[in-house]
C-alpha positions in Angstrom: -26.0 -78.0 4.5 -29.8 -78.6 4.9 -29.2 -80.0 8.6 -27.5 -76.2 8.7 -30.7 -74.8 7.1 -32.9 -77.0 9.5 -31.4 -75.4 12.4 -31.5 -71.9 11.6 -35.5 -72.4 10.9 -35.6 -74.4 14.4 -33.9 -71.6 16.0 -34.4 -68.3 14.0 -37.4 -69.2 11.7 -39.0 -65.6 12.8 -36.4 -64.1 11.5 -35.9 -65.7 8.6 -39.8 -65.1 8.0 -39.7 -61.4 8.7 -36.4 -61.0 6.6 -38.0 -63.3 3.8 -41.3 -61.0 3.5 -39.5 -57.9 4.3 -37.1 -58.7 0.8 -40.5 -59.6 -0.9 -42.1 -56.4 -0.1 -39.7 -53.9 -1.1 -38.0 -54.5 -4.4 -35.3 -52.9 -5.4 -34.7 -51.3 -2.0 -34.9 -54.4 0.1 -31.1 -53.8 0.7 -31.1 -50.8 2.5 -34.7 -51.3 4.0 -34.2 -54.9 5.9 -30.9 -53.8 6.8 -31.8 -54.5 10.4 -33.8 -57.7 9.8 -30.9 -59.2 7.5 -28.5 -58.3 10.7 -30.8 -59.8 13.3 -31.0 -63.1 11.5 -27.4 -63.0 11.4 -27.2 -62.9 15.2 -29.2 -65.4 15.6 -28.0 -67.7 13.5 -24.4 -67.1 15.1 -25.9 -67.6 18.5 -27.9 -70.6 17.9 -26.1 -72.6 14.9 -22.6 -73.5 15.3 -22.0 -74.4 12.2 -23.2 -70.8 10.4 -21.0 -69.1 12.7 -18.2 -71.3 12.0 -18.6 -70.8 8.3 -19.1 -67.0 8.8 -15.3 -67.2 10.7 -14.1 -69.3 8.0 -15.5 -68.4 4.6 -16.0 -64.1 5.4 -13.6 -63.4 2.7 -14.9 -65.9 0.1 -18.6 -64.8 1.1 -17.5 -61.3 1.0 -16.4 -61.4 -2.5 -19.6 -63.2 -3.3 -21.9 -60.3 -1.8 -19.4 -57.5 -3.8 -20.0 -59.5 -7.0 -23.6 -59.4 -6.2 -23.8 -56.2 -5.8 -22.0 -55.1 -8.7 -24.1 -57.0 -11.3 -27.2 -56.7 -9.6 -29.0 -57.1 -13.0 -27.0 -60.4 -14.3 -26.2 -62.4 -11.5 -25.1 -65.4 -13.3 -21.9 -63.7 -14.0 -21.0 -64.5 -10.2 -21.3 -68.2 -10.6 -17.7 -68.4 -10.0 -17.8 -66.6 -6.6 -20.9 -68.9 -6.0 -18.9 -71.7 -6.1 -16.3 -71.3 -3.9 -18.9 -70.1 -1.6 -19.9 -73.6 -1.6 -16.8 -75.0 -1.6 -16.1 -73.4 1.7 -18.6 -73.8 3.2 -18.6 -77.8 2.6 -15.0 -77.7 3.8 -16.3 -75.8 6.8 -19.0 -78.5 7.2 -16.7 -81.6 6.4 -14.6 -80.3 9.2 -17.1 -79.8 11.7 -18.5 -83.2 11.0 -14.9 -84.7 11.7 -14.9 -83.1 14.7 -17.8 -84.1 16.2 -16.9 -87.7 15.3 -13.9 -87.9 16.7 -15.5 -86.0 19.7 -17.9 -88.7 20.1 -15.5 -91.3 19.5 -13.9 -90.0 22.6 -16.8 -89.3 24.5 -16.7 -85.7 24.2 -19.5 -83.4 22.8 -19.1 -80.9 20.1 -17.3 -77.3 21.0 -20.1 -75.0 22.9 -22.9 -78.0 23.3 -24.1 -79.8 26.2 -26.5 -82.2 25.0 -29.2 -80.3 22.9 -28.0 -76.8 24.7 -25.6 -74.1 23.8 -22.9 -73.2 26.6 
């Protein structure tokens, strides 16, 4: 997952800056105020990073169970551990699979779904 991490910095790192300081800056209504920053990373990262987008097709329901959790125990957050961890769960699956993929794309002399080289198609 860092490799993911590493390529949404490579590709989106403005907007993870300007979503990152926006959150830092407005407290308890950073929710509602970076709405549109938190969106436009998201775009980005589904453009650029094959992988997020993947996982975003894969995990929504587990992630969107995560965020309602979240939301509903804004104040003790540790009581969404549970949803936490299948978050992670699927997204590793998500990874594992992609990895595999690729492998046996190389193996074969293919490239990875919606890559030539270095660039998106």
């Amino acid at each position: 997952m860092d490799q993911t991490l590493d390529e949404v910095n490579k590709h989106c790192g403005e907007h993870v800056q300007a979503y990152a300081s926006c959150v830092d800056s407005h407290g308890e209504t950073w929710k509602t105020d970076c709405l549109g920053l938190r969106k436009a990373l998201t775009e980005c990262s589904d453009k650029n990073v094959t992988l997020m987008k993947m996982v975003r097709l894969s995990c929504q329901p587990v992630i969107d169970r995560y965020q309602e959790c979240l939301g509903k125990n804004s104040q003790t957050p540790h009581v969404c551990i549970d949803a936490l961890r299948d978050l992670y769960e699927c997204t590793e699956s998500v990874g594992q699979m992609m990895d595999k993929m690729n492998s046996l794309q190389r193996k074969h002399g293919e490239l990875a779904p919606g890559k030539v080289g270095n660039k998106e198609v």
